[in-house]
C-alpha positions as CSV (number, residue, x, y, z in Angstrom):
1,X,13.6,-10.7,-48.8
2,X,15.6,-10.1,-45.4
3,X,17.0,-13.0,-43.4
4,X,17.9,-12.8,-40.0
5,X,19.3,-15.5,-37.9
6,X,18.2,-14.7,-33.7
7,X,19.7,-17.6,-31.3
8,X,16.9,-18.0,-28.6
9,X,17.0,-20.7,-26.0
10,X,19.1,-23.2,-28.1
11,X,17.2,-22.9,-31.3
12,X,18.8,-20.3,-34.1
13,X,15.4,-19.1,-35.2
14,X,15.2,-18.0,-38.8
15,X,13.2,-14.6,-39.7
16,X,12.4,-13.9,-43.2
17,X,10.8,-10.4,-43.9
18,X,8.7,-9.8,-47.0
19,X,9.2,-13.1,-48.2
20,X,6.7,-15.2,-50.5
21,X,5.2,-18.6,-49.5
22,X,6.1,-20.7,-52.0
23,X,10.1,-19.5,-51.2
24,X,10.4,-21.0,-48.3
25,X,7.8,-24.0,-48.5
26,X,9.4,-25.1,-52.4
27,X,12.2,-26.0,-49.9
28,X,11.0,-28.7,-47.8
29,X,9.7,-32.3,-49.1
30,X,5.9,-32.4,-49.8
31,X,6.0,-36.2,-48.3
32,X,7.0,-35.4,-45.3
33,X,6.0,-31.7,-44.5
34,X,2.4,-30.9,-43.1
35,X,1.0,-27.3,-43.5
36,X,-1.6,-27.0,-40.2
37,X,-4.4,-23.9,-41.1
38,X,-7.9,-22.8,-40.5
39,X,-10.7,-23.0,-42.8
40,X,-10.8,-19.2,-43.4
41,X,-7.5,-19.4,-44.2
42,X,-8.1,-22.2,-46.7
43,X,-10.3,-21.2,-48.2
44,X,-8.7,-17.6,-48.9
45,X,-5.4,-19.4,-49.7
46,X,-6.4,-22.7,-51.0
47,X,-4.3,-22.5,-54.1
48,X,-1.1,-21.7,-52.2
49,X,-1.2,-24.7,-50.5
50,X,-1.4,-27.1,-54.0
51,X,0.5,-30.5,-53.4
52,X,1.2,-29.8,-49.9
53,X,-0.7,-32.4,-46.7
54,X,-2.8,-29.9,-45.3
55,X,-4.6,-30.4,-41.7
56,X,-7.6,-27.8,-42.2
57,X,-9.6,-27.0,-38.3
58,X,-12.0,-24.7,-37.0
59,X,-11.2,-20.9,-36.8
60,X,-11.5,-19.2,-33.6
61,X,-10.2,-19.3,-30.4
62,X,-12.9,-21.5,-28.8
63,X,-11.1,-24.6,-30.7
64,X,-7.9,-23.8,-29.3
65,X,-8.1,-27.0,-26.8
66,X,-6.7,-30.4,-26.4
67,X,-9.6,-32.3,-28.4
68,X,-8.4,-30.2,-31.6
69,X,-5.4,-30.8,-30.5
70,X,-6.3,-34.8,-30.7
71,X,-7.5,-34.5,-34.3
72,X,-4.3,-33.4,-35.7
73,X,-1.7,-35.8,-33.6
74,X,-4.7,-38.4,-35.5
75,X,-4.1,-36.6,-38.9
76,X,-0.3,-36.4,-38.6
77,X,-0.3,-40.5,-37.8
78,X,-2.4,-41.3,-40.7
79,X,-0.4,-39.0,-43.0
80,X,2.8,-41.2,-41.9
81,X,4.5,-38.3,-40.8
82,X,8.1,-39.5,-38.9
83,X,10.7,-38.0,-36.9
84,X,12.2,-36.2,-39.8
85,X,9.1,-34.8,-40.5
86,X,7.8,-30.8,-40.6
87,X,4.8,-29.1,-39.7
88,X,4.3,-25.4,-40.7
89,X,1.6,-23.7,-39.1
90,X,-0.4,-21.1,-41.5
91,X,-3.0,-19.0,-39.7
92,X,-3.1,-16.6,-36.8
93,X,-2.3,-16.7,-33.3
94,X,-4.5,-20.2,-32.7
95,X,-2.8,-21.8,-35.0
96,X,0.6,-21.3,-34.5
97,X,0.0,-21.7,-30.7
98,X,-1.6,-24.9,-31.5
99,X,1.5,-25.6,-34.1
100,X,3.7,-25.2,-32.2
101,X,2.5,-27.0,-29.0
102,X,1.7,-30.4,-31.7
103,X,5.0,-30.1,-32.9
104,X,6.4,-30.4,-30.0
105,X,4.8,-33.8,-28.3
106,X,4.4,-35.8,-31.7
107,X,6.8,-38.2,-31.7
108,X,8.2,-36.3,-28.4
109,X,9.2,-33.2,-31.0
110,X,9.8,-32.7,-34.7
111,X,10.8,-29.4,-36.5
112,X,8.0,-26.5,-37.2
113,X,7.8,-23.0,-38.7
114,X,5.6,-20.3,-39.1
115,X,3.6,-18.6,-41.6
116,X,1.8,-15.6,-39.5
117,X,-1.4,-14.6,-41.7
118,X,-2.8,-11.9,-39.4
119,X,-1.2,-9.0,-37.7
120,X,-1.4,-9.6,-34.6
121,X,0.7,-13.0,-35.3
122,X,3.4,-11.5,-36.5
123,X,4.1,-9.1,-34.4
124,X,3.8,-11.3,-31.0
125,X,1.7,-14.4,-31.0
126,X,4.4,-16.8,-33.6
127,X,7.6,-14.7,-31.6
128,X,9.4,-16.7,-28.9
129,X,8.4,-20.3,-28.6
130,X,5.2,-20.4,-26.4
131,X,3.0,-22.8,-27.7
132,X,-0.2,-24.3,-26.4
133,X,-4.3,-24.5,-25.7
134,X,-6.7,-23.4,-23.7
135,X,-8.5,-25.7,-20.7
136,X,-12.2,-24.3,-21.5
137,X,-12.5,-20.7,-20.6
138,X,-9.2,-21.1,-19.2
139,X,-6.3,-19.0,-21.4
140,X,-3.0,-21.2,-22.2
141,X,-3.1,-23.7,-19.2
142,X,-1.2,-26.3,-21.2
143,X,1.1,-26.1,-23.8
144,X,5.2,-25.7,-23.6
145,X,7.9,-23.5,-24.8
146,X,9.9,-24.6,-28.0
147,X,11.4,-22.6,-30.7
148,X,10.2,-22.4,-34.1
149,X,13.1,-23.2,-37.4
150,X,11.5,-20.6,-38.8
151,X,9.2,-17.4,-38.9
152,X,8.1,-16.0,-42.6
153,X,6.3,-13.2,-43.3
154,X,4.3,-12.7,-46.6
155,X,2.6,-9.7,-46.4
156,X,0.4,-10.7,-49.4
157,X,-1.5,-13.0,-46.6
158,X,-2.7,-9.1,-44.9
159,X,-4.1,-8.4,-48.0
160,X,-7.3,-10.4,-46.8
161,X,-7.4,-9.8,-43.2
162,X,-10.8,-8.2,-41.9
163,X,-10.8,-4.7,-40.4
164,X,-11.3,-6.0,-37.3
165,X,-8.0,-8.1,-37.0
166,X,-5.9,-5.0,-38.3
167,X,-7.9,-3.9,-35.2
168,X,-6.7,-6.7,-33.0
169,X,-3.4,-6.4,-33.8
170,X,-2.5,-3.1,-32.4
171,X,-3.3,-3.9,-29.0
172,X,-0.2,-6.0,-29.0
173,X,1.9,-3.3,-30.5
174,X,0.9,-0.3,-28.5
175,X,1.7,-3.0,-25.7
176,X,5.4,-3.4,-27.0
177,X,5.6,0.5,-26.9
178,X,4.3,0.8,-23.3
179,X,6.6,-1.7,-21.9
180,X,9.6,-1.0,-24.3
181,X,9.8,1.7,-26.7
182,X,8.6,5.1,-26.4
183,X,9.9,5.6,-30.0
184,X,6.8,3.3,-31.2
185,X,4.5,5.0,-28.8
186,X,5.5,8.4,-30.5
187,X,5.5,6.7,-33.8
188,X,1.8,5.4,-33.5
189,X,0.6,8.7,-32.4
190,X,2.0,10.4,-35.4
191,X,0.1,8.4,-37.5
192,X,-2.9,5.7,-37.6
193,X,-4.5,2.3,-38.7
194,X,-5.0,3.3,-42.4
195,X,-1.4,4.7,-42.4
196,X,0.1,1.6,-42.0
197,X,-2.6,-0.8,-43.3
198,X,-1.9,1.4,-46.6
199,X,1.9,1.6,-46.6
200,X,3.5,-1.6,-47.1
201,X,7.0,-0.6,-46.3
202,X,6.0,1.4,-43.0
203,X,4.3,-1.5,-42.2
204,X,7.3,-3.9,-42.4
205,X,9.5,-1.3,-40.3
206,X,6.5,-1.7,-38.0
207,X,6.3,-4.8,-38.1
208,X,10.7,-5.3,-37.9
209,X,10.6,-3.1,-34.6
210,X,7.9,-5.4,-33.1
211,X,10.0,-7.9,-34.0
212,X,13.2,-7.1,-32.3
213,X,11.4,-6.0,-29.0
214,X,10.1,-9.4,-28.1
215,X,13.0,-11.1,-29.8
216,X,15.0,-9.4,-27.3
217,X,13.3,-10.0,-24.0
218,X,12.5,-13.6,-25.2
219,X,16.4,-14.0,-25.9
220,X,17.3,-12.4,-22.8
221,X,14.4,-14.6,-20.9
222,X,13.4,-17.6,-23.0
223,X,11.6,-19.3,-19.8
224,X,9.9,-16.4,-18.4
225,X,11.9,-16.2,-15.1
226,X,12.1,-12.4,-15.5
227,X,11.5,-9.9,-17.9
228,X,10.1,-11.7,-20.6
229,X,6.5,-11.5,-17.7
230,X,6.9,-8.0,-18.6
231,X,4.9,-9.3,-22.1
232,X,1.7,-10.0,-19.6
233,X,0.8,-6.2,-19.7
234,X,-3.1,-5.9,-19.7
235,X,-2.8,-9.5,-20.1
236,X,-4.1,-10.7,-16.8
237,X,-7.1,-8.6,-16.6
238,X,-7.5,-9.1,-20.5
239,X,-7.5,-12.8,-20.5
240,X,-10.1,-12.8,-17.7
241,X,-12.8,-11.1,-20.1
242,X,-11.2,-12.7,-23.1
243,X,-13.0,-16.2,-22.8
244,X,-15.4,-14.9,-20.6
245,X,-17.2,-12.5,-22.8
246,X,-16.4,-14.1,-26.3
247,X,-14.0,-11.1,-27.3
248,X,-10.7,-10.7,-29.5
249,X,-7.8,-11.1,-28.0
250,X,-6.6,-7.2,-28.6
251,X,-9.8,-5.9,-27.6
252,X,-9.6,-7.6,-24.0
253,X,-5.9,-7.3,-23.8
254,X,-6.4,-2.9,-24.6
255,X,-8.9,-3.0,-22.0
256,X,-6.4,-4.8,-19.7
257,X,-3.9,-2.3,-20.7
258,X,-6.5,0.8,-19.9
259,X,-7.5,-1.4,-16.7
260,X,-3.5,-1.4,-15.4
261,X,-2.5,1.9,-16.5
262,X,-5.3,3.2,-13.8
263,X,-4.0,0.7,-10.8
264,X,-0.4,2.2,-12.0
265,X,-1.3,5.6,-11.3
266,X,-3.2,4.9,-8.1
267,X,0.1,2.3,-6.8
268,X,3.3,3.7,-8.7
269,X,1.8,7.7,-9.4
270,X,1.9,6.6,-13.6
271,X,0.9,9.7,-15.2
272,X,0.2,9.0,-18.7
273,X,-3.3,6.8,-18.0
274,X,-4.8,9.7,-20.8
275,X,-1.8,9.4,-23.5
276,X,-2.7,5.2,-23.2
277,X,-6.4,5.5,-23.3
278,X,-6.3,8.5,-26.3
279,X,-3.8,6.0,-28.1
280,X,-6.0,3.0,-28.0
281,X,-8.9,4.8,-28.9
282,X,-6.7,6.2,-32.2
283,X,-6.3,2.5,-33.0
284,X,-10.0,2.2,-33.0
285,X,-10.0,-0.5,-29.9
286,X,-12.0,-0.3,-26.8
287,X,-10.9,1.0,-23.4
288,X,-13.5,-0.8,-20.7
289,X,-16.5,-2.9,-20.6
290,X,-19.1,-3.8,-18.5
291,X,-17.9,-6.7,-16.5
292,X,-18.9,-9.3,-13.5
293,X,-16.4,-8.8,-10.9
294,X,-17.3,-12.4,-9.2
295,X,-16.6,-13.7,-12.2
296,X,-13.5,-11.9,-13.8
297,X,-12.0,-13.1,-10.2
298,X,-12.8,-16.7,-10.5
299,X,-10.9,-16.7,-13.7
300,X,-8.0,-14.7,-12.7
301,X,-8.0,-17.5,-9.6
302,X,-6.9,-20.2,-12.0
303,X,-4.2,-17.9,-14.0
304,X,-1.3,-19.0,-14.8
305,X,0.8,-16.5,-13.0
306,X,-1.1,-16.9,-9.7
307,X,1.2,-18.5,-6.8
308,X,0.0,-19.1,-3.3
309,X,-2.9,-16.6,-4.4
310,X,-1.3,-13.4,-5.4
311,X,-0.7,-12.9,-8.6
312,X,2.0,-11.0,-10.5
313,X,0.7,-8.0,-12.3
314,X,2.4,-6.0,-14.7
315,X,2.4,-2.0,-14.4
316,X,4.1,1.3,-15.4
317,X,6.2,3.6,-13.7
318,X,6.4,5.6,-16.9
319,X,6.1,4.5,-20.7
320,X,8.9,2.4,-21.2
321,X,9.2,1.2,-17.8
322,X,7.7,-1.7,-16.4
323,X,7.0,-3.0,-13.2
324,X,5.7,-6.0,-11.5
325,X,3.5,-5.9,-8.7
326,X,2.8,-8.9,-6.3
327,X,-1.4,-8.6,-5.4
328,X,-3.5,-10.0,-3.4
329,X,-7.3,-10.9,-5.4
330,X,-8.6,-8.9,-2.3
331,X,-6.1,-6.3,-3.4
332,X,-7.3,-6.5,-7.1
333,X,-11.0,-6.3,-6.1
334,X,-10.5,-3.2,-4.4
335,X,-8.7,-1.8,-7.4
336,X,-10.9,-3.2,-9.8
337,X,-13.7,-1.5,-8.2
């Protein structure tokens, strides 16, 4: 096991790499400590959670809203949880969202951790402290930023992940690369999805550089005043289709990525739009889809990141290089078109 301690915001988060559940959970008082997970999950797991309270919801990202949300605050009352109390979220990145955003309004905030059980988890939805749900199609309207005690990682929980979220979890990687590390780009093209998904300890050295990319924007930006809205790249466009068209996360936000790389080239003269589109295609996710461009726009209209109507949208100079670029939606429809 490796421990390391990263001070983000004012919360020391703890990391544990290659660490086993019952380590760190055998630590904390089954009276008072919740363990919040999905019913795949559970059901995969059910014996690791023995003796623990266990909230058990929907899987899926349609159940990522404020009426789940209810349930648990519900749960958490009846199990007499108090202020000294801990939840641990088990699951992927709906459940530690939704974690970490219950955490923080019961009893106006009690202490949580993570337990990432799918790929794209660990490497970026459980990192730096945004937590929330979605307002129906409508991606992470509420929620708040608040630090985790904790993030563990037991590889043993990858052993049962579908093909499909290995899948969904390299579209946040390659993202790290593009905006951060041209060391991980060249690393992913040198190798693939089996590579990794077959190699245990090239998959934790994946997953540790992952780590310390977002750790160190979301250190340097906790609030997302600067460059921590770097992270959004491909996000805008790819939580538009998201919700929209019922598709994984990675899958719209590798599609957002393809979808920016071309507006970088026609806006900044990026270069590389073929290295980006013959990466993801390595990584077996898609690069376009048919979409409603009415539609996509009435979404993007209620994003997050619009003010006074523009939005901020992430691009490339070069790999490695971000940029933010204020658009119109006029401006975007032409581009999108």
């Amino acid at each position: 096991m490796k421990k390391k301690s990263i001070l983000i915001s004012d919360t020391s988060v703890q990391f544990y790499i290659d660490v086993q559940f019952s380590e760190i959970l055998n630590t904390y008082p089954k009276n008072n400590t919740v363990i919040i997970t999905d019913k795949n999950v559970f059901k995969l797991h059910k014996h690791t959670f023995r003796g623990f309270k266990v909230i058990v919801i929907a899987a899926g990202e349609k159940y990522k809203q404020q009426k789940t949300v209810d349930t648990i605050l519900e749960s958490l009352l009846n199990f007499g949880v108090d202020r000294q109390g801990f939840i641990v979220g088990v699951g992927g990145g709906v459940i530690t969202d939704i974690t970490g955003y219950v955490a923080s309004v019961y009893l106006r905030g009690i202490g949580f951790g993570f337990f990432p059980t799918s790929l794209l988890g660990m490497v970026d939805a459980a990192i730096g402290g945004k937590n929330g749900v979605d307002l129906g199609i409508y991606k992470n309207i509420i929620g708040t930023i608040k630090q985790p005690q904790f993030i563990a990682y037991d590889i043993n929980f990858l052993k049962t992940l579908p093909q499909l979220e290995w899948i969904n979890g390299f579209a946040e990687i390659i993202k790290h690369g593009l905006i951060a590390n041209l060391n991980l780009i060249k690393k992913l093209e040198q190798y693939d999805l089996n590579y990794f998904k077959n190699n245990s300890e090239a998959l934790i050295e994946l997953i540790e550089m992952n780590i310390k990319i977002k750790t160190t924007i979301t250190k340097a930006d906790p609030f997302e005043k600067s460059i921590r809205k770097f992270l959004n790249f491909g996000h805008s466009f790819g939580h538009a289709i998201e919700n929209l068209m019922h598709i994984k996360h990675g899958i719209a936000v590798s599609i957002g990525m393809v979808k920016a790389a071309h507006i970088s080239k026609i806006l900044l003269g990026f270069k590389e739009v073929d290295r980006i589109e013959s990466l993801i295609k390595k990584y077996l996710l898609k690069t376009s889809i048919h979409y409603n461009i009415k539609d996509v726009l009435s979404v993007l209209i209620k994003d997050k990141k619009m003010i006074h109507n523009k939005i901020q949208y992430v691009l490339l100079e070069k790999i490695g290089k971000p940029k933010i670029e204020v658009l119109s939606l006029q401006e975007l429809k032409k581009l999108f078109n």
